[in-house]
mmJSON file of the N, C-alpha and C atoms, coordinates in Angstrom:
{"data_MODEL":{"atom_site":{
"group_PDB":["ATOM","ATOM","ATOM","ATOM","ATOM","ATOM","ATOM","ATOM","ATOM","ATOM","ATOM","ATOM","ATOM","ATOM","ATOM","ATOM","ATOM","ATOM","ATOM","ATOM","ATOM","ATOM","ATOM","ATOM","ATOM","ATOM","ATOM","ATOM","ATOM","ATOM","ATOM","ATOM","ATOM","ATOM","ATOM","ATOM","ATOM","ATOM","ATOM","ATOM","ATOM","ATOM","ATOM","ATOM","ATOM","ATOM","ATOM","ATOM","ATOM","ATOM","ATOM","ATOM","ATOM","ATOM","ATOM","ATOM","ATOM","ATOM","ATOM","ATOM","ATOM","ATOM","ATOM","ATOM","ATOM","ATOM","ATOM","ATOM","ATOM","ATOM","ATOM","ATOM","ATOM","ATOM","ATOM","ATOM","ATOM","ATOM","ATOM","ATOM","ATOM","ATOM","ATOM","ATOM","ATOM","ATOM","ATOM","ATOM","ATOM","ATOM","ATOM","ATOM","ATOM","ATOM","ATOM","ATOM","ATOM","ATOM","ATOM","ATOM","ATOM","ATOM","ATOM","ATOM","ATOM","ATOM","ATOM","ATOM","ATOM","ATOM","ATOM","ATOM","ATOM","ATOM","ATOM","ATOM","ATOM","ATOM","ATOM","ATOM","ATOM","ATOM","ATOM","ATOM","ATOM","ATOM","ATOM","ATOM","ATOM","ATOM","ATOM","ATOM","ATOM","ATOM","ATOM","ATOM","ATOM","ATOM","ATOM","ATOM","ATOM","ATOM","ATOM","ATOM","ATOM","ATOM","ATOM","ATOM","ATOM","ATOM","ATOM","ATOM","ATOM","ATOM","ATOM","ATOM","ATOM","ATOM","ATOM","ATOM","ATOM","ATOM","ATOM","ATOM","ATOM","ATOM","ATOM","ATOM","ATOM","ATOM","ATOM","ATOM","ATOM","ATOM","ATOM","ATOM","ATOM","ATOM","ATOM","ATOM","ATOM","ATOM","ATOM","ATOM","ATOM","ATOM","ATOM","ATOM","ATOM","ATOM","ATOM","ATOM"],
"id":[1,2,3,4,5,6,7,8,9,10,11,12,13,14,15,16,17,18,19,20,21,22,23,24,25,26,27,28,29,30,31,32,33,34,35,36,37,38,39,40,41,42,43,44,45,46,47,48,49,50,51,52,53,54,55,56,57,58,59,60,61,62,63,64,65,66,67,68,69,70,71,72,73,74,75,76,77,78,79,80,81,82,83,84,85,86,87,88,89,90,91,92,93,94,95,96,97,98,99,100,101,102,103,104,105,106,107,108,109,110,111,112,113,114,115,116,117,118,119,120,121,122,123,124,125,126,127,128,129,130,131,132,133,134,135,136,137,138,139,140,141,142,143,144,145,146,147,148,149,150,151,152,153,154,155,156,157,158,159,160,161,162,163,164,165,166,167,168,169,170,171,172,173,174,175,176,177,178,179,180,181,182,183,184,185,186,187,188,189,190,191,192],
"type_symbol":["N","C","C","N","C","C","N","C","C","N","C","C","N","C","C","N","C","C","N","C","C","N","C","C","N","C","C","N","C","C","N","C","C","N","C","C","N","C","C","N","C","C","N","C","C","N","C","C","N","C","C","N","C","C","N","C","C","N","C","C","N","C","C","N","C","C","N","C","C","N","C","C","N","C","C","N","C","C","N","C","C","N","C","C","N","C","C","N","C","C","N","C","C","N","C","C","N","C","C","N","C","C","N","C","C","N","C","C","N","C","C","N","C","C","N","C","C","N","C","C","N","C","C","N","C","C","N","C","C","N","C","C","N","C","C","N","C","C","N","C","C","N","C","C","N","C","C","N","C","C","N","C","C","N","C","C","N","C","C","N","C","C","N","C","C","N","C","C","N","C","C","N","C","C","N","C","C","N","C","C","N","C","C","N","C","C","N","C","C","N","C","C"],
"label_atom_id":["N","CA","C","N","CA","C","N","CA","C","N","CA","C","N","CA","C","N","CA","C","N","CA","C","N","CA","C","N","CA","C","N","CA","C","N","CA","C","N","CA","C","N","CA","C","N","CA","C","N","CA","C","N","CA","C","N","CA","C","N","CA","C","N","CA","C","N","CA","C","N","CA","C","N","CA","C","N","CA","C","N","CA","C","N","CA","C","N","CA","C","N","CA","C","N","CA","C","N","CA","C","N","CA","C","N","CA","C","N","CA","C","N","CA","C","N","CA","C","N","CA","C","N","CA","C","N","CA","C","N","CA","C","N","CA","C","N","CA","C","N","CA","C","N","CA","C","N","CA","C","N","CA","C","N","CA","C","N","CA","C","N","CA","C","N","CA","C","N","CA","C","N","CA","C","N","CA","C","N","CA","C","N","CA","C","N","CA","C","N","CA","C","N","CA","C","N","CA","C","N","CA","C","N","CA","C","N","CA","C","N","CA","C","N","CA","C","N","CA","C","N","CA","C"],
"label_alt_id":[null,null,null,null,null,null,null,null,null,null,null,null,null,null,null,null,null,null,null,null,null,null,null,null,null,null,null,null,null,null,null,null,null,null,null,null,null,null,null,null,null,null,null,null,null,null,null,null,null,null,null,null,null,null,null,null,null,null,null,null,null,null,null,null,null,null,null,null,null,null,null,null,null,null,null,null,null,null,null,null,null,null,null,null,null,null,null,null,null,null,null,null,null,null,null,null,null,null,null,null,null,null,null,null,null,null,null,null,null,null,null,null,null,null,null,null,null,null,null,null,null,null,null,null,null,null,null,null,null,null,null,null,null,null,null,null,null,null,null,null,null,null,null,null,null,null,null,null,null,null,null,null,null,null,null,null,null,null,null,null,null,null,null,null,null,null,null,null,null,null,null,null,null,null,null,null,null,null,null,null,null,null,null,null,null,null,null,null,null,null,null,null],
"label_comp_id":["UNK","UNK","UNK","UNK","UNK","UNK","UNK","UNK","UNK","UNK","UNK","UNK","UNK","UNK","UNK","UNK","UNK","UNK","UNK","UNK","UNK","UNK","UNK","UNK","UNK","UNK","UNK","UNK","UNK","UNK","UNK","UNK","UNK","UNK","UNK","UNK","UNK","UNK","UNK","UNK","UNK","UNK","UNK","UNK","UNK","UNK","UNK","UNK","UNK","UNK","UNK","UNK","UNK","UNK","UNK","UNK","UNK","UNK","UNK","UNK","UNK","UNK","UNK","UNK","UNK","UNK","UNK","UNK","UNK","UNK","UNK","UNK","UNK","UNK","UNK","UNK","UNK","UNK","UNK","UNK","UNK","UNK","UNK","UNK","UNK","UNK","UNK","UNK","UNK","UNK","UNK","UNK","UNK","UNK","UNK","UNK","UNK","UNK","UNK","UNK","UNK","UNK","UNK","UNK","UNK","UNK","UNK","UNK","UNK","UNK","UNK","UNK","UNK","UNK","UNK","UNK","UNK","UNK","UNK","UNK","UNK","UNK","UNK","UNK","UNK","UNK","UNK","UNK","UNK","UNK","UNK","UNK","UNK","UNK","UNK","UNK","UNK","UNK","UNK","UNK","UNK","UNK","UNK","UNK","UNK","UNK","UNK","UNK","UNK","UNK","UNK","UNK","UNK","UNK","UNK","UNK","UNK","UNK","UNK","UNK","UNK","UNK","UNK","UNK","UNK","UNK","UNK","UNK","UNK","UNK","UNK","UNK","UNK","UNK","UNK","UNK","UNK","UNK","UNK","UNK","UNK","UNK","UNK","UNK","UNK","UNK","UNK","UNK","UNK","UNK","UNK","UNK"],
"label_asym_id":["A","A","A","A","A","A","A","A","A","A","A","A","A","A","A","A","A","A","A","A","A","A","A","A","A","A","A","A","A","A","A","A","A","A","A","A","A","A","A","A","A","A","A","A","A","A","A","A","A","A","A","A","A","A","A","A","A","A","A","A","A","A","A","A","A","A","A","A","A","A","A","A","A","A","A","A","A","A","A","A","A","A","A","A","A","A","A","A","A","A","A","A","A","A","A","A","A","A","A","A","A","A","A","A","A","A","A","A","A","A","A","A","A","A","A","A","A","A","A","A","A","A","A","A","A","A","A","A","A","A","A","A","A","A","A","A","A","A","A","A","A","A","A","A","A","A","A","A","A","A","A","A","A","A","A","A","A","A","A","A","A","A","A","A","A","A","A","A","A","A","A","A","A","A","A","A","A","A","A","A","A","A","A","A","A","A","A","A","A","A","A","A"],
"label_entity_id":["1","1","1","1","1","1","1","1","1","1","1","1","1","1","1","1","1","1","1","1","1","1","1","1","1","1","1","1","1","1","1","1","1","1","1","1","1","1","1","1","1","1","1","1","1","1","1","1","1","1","1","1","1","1","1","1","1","1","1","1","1","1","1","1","1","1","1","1","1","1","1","1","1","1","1","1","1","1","1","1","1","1","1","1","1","1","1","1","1","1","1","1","1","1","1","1","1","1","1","1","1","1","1","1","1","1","1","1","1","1","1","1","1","1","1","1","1","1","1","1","1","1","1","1","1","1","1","1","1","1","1","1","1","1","1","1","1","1","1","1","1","1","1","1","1","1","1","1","1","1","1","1","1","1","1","1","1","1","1","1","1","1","1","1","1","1","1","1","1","1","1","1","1","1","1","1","1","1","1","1","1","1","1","1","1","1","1","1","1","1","1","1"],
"label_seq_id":[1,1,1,2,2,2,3,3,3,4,4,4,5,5,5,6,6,6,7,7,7,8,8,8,9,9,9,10,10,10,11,11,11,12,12,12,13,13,13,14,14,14,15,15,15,16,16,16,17,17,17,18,18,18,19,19,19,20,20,20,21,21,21,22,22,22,23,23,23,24,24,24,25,25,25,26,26,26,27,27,27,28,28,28,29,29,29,30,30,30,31,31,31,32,32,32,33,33,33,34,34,34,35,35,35,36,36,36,37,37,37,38,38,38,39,39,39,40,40,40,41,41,41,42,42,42,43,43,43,44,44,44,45,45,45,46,46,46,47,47,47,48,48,48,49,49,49,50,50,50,51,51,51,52,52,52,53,53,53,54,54,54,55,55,55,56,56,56,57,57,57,58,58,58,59,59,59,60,60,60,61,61,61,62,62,62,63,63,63,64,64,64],
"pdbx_PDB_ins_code":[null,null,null,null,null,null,null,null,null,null,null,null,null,null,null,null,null,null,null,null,null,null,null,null,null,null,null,null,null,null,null,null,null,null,null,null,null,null,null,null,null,null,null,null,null,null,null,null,null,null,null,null,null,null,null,null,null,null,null,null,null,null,null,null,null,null,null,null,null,null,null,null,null,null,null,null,null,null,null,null,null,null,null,null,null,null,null,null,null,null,null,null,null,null,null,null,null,null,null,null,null,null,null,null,null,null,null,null,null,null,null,null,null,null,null,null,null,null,null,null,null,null,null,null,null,null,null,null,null,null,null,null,null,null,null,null,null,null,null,null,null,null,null,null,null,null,null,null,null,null,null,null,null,null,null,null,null,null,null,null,null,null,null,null,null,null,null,null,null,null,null,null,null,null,null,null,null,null,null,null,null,null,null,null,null,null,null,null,null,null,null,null],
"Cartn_x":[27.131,25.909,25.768,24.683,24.419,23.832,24.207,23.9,23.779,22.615,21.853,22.165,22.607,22.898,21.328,21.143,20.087,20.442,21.769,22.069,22.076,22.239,22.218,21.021,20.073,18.63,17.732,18.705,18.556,17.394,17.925,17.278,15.582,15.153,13.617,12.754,11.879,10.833,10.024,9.535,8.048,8.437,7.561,7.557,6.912,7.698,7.356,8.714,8.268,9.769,10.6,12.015,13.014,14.347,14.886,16.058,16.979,17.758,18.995,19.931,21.199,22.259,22.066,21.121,20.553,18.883,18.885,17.622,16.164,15.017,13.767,13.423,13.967,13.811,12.282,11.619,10.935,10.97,10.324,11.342,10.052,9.713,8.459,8.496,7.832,8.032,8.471,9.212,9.44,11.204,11.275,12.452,12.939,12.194,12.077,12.627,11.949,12.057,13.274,13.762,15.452,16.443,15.99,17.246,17.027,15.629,16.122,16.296,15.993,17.144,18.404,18.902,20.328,20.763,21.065,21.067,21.965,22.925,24.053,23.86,22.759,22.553,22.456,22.546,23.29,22.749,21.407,20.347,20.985,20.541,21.064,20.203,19.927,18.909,18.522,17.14,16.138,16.178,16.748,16.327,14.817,13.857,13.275,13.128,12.02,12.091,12.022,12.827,13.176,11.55,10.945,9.666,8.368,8.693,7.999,7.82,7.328,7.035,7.773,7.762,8.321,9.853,10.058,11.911,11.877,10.947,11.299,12.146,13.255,13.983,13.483,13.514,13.071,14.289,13.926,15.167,15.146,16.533,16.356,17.113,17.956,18.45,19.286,19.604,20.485,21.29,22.413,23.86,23.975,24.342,24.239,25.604],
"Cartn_y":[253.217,253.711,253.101,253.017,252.104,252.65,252.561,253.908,252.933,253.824,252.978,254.069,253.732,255.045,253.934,255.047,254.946,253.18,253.194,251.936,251.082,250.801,249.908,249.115,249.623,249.067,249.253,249.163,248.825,250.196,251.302,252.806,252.247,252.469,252.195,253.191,253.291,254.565,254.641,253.131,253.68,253.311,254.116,253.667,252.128,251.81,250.602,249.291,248.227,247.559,246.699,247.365,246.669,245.757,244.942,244.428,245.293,245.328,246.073,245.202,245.445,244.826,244.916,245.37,245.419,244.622,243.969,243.835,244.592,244.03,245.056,246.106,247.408,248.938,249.447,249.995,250.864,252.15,252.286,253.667,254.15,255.646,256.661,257.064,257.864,258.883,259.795,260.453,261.818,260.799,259.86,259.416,259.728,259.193,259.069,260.567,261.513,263.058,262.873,262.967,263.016,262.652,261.217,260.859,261.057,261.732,262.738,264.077,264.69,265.743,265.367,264.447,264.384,263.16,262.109,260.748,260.901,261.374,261.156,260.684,261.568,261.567,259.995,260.185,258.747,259.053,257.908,258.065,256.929,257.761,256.357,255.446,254.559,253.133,253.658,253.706,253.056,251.872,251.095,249.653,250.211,248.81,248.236,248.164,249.047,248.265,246.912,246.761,245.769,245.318,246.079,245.296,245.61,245.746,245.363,243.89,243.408,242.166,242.973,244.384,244.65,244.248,244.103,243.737,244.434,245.461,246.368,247.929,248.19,248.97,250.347,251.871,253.005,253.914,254.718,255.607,256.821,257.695,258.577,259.712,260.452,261.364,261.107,262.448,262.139,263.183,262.829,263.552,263.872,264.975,265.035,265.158],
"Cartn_z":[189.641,189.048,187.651,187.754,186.103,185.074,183.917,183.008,181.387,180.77,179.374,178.256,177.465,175.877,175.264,173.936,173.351,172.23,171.908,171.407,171.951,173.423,174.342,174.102,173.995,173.669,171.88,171.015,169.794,169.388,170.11,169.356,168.889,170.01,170.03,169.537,168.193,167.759,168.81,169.707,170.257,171.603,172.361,173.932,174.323,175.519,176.131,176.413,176.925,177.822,177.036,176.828,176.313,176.617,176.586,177.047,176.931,178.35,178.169,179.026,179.086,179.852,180.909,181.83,183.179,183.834,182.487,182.329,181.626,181.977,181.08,181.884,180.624,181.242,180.46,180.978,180.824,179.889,178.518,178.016,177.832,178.268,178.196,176.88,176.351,175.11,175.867,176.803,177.497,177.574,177.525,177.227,176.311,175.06,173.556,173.375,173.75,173.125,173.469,174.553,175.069,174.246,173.938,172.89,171.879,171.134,169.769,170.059,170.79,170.792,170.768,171.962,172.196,172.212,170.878,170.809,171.186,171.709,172.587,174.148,174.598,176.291,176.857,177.74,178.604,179.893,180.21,181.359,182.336,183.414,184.826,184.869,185.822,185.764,187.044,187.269,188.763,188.84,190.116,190.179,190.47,190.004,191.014,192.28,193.442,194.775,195.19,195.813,196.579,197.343,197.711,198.077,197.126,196.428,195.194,194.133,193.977,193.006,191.441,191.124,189.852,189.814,188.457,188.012,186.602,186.652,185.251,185.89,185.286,185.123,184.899,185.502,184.856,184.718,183.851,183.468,184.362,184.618,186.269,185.391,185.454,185.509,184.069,183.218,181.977,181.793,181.305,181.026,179.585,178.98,177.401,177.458],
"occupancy":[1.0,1.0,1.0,1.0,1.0,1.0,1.0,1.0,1.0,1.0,1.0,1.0,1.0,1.0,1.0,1.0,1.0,1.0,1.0,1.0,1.0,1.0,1.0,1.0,1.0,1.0,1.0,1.0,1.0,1.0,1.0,1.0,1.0,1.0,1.0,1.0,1.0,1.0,1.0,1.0,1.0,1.0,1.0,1.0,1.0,1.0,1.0,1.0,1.0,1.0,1.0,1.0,1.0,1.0,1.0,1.0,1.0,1.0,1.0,1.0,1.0,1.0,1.0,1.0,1.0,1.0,1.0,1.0,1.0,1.0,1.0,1.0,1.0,1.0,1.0,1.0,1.0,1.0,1.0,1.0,1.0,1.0,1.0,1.0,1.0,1.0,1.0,1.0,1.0,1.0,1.0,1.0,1.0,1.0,1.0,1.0,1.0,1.0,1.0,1.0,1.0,1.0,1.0,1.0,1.0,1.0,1.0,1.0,1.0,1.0,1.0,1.0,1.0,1.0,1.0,1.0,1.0,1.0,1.0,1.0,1.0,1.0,1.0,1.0,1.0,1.0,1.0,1.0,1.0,1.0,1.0,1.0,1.0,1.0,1.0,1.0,1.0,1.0,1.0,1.0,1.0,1.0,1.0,1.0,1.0,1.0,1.0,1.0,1.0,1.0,1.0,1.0,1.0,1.0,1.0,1.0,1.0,1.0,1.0,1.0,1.0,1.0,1.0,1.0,1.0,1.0,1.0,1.0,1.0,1.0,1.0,1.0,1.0,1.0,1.0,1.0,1.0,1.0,1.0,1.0,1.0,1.0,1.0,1.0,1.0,1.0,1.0,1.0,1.0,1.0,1.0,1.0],
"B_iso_or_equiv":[0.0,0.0,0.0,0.0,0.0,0.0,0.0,0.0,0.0,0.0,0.0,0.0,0.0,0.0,0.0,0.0,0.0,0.0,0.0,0.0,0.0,0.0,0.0,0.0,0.0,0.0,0.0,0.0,0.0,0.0,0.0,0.0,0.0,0.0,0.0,0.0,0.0,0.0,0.0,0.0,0.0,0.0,0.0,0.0,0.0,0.0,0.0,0.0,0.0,0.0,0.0,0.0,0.0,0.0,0.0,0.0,0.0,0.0,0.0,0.0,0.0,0.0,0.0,0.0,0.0,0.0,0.0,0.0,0.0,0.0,0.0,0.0,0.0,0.0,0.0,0.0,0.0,0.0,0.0,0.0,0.0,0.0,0.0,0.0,0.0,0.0,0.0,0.0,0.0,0.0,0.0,0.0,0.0,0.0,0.0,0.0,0.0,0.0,0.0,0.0,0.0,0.0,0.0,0.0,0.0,0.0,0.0,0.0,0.0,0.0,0.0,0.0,0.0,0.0,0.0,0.0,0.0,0.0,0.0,0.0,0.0,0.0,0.0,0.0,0.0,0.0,0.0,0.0,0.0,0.0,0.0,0.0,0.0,0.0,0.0,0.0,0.0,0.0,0.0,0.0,0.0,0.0,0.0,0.0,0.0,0.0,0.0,0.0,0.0,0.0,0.0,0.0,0.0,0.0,0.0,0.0,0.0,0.0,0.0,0.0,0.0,0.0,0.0,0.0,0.0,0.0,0.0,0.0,0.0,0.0,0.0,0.0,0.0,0.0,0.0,0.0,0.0,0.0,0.0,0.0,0.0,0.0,0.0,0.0,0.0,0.0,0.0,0.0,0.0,0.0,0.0,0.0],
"pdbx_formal_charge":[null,null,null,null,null,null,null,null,null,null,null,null,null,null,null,null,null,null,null,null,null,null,null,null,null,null,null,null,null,null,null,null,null,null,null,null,null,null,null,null,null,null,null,null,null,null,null,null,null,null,null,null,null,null,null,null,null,null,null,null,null,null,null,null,null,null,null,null,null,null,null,null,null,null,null,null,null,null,null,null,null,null,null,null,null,null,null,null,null,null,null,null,null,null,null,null,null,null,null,null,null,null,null,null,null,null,null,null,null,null,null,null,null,null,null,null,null,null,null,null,null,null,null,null,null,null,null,null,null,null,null,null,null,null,null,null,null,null,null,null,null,null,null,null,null,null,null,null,null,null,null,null,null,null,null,null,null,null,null,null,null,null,null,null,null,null,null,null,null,null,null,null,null,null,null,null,null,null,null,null,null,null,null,null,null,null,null,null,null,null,null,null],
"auth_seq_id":[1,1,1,2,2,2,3,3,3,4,4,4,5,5,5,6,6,6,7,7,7,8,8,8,9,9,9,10,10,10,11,11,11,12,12,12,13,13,13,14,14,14,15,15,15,16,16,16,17,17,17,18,18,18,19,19,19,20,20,20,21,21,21,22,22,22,23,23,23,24,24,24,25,25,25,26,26,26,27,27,27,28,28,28,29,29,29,30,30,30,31,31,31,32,32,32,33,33,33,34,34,34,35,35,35,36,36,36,37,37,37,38,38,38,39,39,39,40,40,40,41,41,41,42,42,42,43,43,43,44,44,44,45,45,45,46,46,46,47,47,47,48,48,48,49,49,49,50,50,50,51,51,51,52,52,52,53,53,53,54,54,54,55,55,55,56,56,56,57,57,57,58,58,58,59,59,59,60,60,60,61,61,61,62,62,62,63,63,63,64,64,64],
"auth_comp_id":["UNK","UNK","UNK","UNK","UNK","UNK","UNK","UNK","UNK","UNK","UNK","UNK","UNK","UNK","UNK","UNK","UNK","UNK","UNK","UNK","UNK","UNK","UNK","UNK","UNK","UNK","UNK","UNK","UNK","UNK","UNK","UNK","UNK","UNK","UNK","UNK","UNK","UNK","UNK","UNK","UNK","UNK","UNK","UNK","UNK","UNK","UNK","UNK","UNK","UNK","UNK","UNK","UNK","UNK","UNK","UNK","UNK","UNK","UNK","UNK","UNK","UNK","UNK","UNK","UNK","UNK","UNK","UNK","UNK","UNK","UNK","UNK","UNK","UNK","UNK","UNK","UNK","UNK","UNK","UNK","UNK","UNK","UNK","UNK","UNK","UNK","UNK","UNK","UNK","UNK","UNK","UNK","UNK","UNK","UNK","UNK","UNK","UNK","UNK","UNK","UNK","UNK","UNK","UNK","UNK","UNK","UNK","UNK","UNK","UNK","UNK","UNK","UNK","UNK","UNK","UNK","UNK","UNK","UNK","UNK","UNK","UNK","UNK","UNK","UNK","UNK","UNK","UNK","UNK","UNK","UNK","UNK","UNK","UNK","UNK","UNK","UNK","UNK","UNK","UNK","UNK","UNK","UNK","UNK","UNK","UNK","UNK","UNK","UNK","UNK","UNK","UNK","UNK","UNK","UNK","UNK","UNK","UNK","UNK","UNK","UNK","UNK","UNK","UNK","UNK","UNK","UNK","UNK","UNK","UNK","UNK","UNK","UNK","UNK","UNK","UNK","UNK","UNK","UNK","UNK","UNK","UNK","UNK","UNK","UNK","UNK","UNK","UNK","UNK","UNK","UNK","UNK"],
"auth_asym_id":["A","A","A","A","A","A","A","A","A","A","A","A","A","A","A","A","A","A","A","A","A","A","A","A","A","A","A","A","A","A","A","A","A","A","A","A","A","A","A","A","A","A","A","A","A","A","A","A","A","A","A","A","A","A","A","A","A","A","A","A","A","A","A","A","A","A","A","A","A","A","A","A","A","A","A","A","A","A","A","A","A","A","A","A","A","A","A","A","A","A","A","A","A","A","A","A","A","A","A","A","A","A","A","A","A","A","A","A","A","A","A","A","A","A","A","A","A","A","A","A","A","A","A","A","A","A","A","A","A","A","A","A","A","A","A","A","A","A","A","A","A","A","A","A","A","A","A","A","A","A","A","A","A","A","A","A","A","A","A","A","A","A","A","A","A","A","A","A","A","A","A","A","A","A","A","A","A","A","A","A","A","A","A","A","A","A","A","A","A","A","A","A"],
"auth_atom_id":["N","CA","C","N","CA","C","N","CA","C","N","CA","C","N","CA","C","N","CA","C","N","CA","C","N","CA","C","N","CA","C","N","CA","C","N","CA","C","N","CA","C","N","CA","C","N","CA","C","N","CA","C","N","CA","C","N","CA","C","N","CA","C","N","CA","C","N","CA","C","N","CA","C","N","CA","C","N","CA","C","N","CA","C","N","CA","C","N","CA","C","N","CA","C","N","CA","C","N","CA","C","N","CA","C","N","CA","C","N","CA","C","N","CA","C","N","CA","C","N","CA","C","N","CA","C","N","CA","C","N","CA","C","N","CA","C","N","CA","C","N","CA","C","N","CA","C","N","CA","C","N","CA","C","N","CA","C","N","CA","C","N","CA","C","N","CA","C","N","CA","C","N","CA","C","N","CA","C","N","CA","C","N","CA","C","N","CA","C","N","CA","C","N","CA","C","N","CA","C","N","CA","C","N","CA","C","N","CA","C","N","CA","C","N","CA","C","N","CA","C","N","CA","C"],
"pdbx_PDB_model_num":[1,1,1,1,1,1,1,1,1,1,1,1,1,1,1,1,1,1,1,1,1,1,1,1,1,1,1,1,1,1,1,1,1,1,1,1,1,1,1,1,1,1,1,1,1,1,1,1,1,1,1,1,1,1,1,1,1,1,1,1,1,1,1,1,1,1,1,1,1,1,1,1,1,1,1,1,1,1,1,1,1,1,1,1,1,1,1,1,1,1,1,1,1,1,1,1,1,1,1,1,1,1,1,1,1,1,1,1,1,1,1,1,1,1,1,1,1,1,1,1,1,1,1,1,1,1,1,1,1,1,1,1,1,1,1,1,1,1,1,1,1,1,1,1,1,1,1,1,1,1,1,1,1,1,1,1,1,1,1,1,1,1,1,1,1,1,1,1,1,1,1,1,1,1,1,1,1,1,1,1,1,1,1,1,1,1,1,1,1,1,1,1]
}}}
């Protein structure tokens, strides 16, 4: 399972697609809130479908 901390992607203020070690993820502001409450929490990765033309990354489930 593949998993992104908020430093992984250079602690982003605003929403929208960043490089991460998995490639370009997707970060919401409903992300954003997450990791200021809990700049600790540590979100899993959505690939991309496979029959989809997308290769941007979304964030799934988070662990504080």
């Amino acid at each position: 399972m593949q998993r992104l901390r908020f430093s992984d992607i250079g602690e982003p203020s605003e929403p929208g697609q960043y490089r991460s070690p998995y490639g370009l993820v997707e970060i919401t502001r409903n992300d954003l809130a997450v990791w200021k409450a809990f700049p600790d929490a540590i979100f899993t990765i959505i690939a991309p479908s496979p029959y989809l033309s997308a290769t941007i990354f979304r964030l799934g489930t988070f662990e504080v």
